[in-house]
mmCIF file of the N, C-alpha and C atoms, coordinates in Angstrom:
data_MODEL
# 
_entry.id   MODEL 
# 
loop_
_atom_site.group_PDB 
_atom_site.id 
_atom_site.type_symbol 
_atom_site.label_atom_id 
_atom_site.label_alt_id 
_atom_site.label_comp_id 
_atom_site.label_asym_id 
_atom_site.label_entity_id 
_atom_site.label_seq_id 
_atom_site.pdbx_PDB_ins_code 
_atom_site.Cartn_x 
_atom_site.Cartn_y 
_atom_site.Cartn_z 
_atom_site.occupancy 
_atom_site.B_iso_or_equiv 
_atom_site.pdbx_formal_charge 
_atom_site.auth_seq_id 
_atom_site.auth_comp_id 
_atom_site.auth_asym_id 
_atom_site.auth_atom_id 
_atom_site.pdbx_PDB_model_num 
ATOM 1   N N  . UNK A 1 1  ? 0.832   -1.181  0.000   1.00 0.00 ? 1  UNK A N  1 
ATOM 2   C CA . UNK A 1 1  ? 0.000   0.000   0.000   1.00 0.00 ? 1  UNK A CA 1 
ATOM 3   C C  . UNK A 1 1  ? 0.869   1.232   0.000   1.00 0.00 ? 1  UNK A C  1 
ATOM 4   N N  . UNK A 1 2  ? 0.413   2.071   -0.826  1.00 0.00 ? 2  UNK A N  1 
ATOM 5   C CA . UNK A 1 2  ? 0.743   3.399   -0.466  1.00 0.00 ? 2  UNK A CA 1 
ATOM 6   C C  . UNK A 1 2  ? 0.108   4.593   -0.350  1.00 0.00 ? 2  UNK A C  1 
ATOM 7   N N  . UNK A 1 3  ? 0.263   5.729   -0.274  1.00 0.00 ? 3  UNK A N  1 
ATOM 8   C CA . UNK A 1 3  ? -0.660  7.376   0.428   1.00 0.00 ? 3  UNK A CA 1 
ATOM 9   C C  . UNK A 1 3  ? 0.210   8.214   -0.299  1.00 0.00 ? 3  UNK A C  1 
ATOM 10  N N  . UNK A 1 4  ? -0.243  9.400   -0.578  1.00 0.00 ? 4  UNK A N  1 
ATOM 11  C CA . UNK A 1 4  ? 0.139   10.714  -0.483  1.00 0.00 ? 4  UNK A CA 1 
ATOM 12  C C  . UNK A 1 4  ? -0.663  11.591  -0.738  1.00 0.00 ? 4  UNK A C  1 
ATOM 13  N N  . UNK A 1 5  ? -0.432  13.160  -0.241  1.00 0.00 ? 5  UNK A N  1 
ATOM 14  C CA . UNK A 1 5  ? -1.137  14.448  -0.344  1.00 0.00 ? 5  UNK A CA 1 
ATOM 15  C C  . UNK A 1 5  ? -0.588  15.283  -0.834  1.00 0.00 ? 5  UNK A C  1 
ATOM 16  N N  . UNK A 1 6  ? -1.269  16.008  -1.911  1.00 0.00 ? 6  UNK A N  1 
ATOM 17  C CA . UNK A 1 6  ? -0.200  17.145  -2.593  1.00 0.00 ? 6  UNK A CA 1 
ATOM 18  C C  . UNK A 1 6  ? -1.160  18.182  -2.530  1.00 0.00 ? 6  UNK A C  1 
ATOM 19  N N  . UNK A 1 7  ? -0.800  19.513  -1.698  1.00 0.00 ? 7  UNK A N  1 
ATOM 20  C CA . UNK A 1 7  ? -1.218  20.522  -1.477  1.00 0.00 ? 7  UNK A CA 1 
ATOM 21  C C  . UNK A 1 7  ? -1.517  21.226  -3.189  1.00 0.00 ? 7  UNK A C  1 
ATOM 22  N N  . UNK A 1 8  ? -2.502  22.133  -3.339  1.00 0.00 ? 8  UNK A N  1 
ATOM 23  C CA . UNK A 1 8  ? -2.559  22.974  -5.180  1.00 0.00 ? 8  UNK A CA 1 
ATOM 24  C C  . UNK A 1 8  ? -1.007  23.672  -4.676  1.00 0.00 ? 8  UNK A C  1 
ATOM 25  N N  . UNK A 1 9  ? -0.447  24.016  -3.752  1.00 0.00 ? 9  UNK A N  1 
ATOM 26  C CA . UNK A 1 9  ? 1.190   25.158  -4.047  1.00 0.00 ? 9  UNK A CA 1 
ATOM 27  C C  . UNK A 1 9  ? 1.973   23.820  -4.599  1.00 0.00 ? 9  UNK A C  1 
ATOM 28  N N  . UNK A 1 10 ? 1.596   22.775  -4.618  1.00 0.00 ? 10 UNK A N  1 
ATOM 29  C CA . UNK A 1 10 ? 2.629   21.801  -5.244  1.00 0.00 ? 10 UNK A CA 1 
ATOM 30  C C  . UNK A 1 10 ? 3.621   21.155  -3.875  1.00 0.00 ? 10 UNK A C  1 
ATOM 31  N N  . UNK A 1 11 ? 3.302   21.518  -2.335  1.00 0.00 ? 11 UNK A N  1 
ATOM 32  C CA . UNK A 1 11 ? 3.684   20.765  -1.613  1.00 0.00 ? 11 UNK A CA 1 
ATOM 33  C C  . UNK A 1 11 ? 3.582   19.468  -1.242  1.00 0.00 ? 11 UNK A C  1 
ATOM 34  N N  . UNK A 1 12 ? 3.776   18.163  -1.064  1.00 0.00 ? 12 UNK A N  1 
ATOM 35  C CA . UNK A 1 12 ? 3.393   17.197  -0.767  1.00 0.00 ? 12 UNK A CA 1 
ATOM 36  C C  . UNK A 1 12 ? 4.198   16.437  -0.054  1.00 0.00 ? 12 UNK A C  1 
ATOM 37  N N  . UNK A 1 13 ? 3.539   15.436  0.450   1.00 0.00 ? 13 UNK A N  1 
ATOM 38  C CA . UNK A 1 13 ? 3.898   14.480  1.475   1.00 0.00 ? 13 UNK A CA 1 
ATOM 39  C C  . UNK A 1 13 ? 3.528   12.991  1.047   1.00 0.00 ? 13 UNK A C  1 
ATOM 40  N N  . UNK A 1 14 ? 4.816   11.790  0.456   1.00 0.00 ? 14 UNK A N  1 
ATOM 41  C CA . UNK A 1 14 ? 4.290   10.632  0.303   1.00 0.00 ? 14 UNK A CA 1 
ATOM 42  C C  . UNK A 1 14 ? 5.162   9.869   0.896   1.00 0.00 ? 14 UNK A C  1 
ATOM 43  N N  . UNK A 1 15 ? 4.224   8.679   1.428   1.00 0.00 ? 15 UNK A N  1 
ATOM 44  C CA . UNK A 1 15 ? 4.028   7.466   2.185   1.00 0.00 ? 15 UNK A CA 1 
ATOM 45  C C  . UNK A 1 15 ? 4.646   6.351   1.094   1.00 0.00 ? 15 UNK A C  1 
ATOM 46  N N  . UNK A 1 16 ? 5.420   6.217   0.308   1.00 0.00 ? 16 UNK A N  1 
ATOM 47  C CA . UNK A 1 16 ? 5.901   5.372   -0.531  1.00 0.00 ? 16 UNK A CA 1 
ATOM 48  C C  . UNK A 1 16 ? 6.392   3.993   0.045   1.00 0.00 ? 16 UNK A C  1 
ATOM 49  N N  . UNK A 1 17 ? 6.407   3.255   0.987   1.00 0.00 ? 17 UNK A N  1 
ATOM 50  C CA . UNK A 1 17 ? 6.872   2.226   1.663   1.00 0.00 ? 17 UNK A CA 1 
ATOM 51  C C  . UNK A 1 17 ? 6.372   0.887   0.813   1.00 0.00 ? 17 UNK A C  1 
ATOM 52  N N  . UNK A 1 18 ? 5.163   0.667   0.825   1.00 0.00 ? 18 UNK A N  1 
ATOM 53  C CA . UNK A 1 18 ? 4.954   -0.433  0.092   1.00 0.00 ? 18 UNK A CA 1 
ATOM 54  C C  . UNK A 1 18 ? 4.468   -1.686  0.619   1.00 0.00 ? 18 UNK A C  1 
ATOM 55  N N  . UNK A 1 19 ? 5.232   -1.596  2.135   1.00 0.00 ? 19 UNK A N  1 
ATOM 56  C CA . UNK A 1 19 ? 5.516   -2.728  2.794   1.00 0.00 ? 19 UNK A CA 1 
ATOM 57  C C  . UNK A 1 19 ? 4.370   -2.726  3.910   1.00 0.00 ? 19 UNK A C  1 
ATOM 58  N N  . UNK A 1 20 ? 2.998   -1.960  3.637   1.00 0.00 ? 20 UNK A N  1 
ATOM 59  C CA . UNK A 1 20 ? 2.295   -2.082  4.792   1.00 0.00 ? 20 UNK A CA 1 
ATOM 60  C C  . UNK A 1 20 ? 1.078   -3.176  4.094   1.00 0.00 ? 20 UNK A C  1 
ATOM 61  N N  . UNK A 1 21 ? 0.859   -3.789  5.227   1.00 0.00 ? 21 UNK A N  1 
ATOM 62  C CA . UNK A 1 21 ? -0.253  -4.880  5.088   1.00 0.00 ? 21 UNK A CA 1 
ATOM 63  C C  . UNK A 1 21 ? -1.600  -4.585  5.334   1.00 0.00 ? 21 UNK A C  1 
ATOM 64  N N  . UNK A 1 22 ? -2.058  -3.599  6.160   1.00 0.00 ? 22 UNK A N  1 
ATOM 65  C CA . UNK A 1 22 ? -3.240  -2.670  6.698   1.00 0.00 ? 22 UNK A CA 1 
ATOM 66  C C  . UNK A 1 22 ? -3.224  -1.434  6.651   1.00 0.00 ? 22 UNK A C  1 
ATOM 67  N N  . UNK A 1 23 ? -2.331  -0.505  6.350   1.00 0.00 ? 23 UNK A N  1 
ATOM 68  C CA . UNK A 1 23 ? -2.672  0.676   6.271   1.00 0.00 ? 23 UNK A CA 1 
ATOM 69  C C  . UNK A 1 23 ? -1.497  1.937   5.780   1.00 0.00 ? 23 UNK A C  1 
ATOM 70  N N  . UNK A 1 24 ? -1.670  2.636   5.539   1.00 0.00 ? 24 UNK A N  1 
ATOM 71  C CA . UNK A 1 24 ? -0.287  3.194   4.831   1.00 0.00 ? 24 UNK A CA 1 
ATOM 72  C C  . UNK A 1 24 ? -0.831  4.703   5.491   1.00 0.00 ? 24 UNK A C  1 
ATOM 73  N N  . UNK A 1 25 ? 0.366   5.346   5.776   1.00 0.00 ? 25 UNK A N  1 
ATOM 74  C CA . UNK A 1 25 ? 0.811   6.598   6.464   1.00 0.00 ? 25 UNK A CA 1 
ATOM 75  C C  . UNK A 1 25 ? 1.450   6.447   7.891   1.00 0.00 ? 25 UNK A C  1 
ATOM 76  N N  . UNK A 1 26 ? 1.274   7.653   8.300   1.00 0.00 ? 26 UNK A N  1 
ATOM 77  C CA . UNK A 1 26 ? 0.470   9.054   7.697   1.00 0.00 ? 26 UNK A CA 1 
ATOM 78  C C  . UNK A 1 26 ? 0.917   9.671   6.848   1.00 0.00 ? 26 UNK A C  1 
ATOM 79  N N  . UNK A 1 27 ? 0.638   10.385  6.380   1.00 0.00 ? 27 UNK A N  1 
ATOM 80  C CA . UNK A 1 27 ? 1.043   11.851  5.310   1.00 0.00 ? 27 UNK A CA 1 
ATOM 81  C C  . UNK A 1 27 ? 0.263   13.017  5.735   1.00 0.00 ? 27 UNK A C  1 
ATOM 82  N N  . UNK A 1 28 ? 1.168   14.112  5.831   1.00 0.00 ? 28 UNK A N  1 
ATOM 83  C CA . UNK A 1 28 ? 0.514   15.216  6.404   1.00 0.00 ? 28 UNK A CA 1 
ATOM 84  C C  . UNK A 1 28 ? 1.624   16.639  5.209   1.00 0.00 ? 28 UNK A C  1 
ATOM 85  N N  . UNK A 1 29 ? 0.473   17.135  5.303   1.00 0.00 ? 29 UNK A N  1 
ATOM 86  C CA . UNK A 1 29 ? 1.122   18.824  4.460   1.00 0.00 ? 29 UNK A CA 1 
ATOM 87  C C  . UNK A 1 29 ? 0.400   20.072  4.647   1.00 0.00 ? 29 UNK A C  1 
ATOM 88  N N  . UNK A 1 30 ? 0.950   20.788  4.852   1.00 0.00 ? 30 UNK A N  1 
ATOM 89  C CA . UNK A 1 30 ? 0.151   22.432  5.442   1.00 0.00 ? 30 UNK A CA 1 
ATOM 90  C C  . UNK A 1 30 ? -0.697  22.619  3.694   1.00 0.00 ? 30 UNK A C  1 
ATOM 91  N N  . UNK A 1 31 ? -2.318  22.906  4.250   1.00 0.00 ? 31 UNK A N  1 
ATOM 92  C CA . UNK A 1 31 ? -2.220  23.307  3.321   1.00 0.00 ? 31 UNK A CA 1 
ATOM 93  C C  . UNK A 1 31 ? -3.547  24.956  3.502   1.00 0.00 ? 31 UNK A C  1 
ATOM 94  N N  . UNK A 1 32 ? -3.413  25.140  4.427   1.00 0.00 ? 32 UNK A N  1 
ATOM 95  C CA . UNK A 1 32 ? -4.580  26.651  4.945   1.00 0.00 ? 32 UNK A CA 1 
ATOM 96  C C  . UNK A 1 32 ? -4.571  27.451  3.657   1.00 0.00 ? 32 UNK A C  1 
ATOM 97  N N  . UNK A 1 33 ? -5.721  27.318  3.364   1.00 0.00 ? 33 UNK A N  1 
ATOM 98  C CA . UNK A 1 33 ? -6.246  28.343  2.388   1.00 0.00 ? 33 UNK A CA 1 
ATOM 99  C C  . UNK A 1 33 ? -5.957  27.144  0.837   1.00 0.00 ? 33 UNK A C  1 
ATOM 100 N N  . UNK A 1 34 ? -5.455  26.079  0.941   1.00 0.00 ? 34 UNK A N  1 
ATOM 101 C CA . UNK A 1 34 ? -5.476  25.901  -0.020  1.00 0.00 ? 34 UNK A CA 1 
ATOM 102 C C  . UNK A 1 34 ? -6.169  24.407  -0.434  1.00 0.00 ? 34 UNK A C  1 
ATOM 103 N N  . UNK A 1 35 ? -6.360  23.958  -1.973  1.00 0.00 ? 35 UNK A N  1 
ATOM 104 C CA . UNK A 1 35 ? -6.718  22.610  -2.352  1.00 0.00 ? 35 UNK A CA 1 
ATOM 105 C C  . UNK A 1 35 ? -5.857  21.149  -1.791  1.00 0.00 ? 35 UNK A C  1 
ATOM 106 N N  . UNK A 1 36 ? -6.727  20.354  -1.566  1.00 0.00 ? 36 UNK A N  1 
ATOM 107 C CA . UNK A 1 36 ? -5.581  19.080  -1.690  1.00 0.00 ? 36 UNK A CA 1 
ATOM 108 C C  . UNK A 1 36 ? -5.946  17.952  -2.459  1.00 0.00 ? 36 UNK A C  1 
ATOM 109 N N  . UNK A 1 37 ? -5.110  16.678  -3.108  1.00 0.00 ? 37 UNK A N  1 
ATOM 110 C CA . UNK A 1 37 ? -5.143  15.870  -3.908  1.00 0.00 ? 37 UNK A CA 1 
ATOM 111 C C  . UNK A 1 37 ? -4.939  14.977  -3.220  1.00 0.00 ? 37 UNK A C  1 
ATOM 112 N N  . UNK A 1 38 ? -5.558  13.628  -3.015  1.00 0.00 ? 38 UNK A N  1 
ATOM 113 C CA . UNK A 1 38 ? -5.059  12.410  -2.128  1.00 0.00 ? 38 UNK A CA 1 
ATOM 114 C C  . UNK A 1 38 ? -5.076  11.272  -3.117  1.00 0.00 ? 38 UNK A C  1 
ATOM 115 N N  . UNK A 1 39 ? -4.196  10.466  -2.989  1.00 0.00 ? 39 UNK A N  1 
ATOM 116 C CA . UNK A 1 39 ? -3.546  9.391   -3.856  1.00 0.00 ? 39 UNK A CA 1 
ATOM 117 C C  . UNK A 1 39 ? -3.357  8.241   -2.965  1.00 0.00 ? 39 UNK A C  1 
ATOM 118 N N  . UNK A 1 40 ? -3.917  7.246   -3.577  1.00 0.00 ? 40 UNK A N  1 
ATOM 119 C CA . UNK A 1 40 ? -3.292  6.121   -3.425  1.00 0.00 ? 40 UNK A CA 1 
ATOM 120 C C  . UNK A 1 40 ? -3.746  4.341   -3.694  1.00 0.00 ? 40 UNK A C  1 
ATOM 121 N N  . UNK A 1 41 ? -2.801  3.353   -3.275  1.00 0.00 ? 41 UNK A N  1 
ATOM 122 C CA . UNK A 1 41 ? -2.604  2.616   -3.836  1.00 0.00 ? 41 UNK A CA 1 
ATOM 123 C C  . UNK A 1 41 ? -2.427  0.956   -3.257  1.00 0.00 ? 41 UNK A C  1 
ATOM 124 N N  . UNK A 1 42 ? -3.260  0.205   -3.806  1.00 0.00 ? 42 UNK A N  1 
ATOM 125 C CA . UNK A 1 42 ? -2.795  -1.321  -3.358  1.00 0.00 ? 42 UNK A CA 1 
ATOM 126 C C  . UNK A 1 42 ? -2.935  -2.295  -3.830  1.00 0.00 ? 42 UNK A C  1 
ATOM 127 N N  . UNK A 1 43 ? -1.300  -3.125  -3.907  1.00 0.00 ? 43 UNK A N  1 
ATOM 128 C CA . UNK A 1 43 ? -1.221  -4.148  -4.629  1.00 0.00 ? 43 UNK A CA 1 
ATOM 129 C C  . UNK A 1 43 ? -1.664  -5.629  -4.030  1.00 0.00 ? 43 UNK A C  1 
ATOM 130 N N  . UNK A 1 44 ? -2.202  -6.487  -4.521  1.00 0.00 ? 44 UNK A N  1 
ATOM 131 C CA . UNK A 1 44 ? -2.891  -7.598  -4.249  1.00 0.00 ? 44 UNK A CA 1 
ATOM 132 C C  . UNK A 1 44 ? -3.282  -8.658  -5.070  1.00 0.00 ? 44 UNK A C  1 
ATOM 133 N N  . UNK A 1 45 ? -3.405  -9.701  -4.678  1.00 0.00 ? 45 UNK A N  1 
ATOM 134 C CA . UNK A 1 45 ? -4.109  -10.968 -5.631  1.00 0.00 ? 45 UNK A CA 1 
ATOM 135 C C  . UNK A 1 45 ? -6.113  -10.631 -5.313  1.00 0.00 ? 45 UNK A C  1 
ATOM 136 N N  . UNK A 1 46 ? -6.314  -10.554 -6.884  1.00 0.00 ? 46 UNK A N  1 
ATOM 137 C CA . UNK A 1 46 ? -7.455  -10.201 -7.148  1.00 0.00 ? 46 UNK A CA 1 
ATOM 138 C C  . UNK A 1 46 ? -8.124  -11.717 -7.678  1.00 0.00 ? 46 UNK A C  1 
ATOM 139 N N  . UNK A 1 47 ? -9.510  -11.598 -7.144  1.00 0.00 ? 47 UNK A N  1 
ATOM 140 C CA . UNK A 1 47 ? -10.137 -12.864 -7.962  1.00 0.00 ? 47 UNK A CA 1 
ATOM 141 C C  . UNK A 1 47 ? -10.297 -12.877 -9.672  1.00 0.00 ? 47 UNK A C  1 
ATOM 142 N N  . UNK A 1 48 ? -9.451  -13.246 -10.318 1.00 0.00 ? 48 UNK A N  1 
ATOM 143 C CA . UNK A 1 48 ? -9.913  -13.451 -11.684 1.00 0.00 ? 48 UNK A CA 1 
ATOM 144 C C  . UNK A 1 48 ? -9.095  -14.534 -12.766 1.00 0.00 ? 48 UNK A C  1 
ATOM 145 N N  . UNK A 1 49 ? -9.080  -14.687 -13.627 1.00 0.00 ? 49 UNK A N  1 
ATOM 146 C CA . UNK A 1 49 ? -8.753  -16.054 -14.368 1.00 0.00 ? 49 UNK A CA 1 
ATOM 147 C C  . UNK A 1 49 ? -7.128  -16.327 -14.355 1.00 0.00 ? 49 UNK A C  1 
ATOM 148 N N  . UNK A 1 50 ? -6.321  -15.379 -14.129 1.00 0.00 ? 50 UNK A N  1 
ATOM 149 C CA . UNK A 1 50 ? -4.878  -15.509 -14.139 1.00 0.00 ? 50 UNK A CA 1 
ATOM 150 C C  . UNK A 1 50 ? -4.728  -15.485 -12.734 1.00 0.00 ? 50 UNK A C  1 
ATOM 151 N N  . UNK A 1 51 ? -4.717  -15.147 -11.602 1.00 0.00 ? 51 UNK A N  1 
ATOM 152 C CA . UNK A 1 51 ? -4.288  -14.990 -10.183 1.00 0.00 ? 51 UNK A CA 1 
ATOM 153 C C  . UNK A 1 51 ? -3.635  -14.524 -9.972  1.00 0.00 ? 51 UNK A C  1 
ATOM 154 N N  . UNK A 1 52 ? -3.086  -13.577 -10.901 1.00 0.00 ? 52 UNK A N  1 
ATOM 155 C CA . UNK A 1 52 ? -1.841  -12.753 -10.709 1.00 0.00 ? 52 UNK A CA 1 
ATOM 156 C C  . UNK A 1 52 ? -1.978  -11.712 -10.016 1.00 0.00 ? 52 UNK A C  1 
ATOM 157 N N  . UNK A 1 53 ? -0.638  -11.006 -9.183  1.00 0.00 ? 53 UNK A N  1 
ATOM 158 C CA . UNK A 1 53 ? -0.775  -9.715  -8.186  1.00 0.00 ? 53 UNK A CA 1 
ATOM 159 C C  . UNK A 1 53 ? -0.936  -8.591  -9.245  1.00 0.00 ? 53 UNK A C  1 
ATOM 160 N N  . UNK A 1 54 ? -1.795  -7.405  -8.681  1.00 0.00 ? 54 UNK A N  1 
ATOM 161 C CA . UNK A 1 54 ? -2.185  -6.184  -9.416  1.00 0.00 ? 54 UNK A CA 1 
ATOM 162 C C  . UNK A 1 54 ? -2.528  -5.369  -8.753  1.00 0.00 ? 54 UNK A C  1 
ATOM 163 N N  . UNK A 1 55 ? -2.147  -4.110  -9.013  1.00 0.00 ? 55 UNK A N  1 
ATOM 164 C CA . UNK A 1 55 ? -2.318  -3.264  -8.651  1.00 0.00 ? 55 UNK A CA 1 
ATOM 165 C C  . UNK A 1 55 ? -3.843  -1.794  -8.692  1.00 0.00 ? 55 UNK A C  1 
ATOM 166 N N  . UNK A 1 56 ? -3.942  -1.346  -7.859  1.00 0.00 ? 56 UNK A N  1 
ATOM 167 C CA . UNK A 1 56 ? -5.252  -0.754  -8.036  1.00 0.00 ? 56 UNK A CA 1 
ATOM 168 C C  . UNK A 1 56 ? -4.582  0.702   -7.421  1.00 0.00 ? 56 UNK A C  1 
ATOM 169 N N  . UNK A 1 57 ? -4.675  1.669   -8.102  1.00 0.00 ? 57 UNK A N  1 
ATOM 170 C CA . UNK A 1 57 ? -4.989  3.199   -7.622  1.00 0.00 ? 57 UNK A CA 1 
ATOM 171 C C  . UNK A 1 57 ? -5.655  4.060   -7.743  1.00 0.00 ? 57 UNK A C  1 
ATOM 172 N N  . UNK A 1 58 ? -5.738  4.638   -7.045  1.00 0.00 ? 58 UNK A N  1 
ATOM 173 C CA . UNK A 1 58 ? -7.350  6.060   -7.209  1.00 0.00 ? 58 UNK A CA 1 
ATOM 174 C C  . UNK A 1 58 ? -6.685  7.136   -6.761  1.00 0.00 ? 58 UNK A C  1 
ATOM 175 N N  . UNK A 1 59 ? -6.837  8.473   -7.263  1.00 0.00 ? 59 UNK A N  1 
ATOM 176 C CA . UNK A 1 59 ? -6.871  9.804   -6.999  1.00 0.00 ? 59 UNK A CA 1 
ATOM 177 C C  . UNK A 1 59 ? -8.339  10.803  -6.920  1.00 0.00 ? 59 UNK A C  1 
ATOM 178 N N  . UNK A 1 60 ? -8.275  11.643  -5.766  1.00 0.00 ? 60 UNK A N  1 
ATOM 179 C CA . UNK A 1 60 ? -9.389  12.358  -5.277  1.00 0.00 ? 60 UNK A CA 1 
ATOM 180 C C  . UNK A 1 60 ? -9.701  13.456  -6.506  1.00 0.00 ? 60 UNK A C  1 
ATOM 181 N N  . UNK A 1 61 ? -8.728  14.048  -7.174  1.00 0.00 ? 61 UNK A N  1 
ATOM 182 C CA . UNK A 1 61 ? -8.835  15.387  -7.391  1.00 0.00 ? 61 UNK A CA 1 
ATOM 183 C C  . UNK A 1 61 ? -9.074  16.169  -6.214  1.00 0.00 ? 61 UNK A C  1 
ATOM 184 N N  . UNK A 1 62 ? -8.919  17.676  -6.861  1.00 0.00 ? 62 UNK A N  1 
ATOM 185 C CA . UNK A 1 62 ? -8.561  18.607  -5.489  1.00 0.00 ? 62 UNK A CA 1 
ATOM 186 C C  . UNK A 1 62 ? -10.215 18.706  -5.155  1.00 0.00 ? 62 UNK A C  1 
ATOM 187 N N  . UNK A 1 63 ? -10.352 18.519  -3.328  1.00 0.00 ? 63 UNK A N  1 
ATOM 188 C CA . UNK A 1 63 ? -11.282 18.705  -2.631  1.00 0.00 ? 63 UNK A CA 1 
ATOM 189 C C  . UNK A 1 63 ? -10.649 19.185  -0.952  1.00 0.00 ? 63 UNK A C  1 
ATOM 190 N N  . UNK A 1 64 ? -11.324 19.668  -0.407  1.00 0.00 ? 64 UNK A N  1 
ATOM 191 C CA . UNK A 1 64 ? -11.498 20.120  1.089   1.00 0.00 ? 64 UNK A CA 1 
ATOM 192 C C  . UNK A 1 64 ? -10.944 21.823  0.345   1.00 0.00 ? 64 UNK A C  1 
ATOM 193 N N  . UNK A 1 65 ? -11.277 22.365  -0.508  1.00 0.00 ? 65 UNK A N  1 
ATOM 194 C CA . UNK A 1 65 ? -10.582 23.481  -1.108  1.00 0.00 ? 65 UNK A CA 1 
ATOM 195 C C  . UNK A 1 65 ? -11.077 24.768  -0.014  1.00 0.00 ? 65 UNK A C  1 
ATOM 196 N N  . UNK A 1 66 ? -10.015 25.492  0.346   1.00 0.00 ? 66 UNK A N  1 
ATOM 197 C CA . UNK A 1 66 ? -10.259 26.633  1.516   1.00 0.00 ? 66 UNK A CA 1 
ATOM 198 C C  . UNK A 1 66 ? -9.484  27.171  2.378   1.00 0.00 ? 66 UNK A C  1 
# 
């Protein structure tokens, strides 16, 4: 698994380890007054005809904007 947060000034904070089994972080970044982007990611054996490990990621787009 992995995390990160990237403030809209282009600051960010990532959790790149890889090696967590339940949960990935923290990640933290100032971001008062501004947007943030949250990312992230986990690799796993999925049910389907090959059984092979794969990966899944999602990004928020910028929200909590303020």
């Amino acid at each position: 698994m992995g995390i990160s947060i990237t403030a809209s000034d282009g600051k960010s904070d990532l959790d790149g380890q890889g090696g967590y089994t339940q949960y990935a972080g923290p990640v933290y970044v100032a971001a008062r007054g501004k947007c943030i982007k949250l990312w992230g990611e986990v690799t796993g054996y999925w049910n389907g005809s090959t059984g092979l490990p794969g990966t899944h990621s999602e990004t928020t787009g910028w929200v909590h904007c303020g």
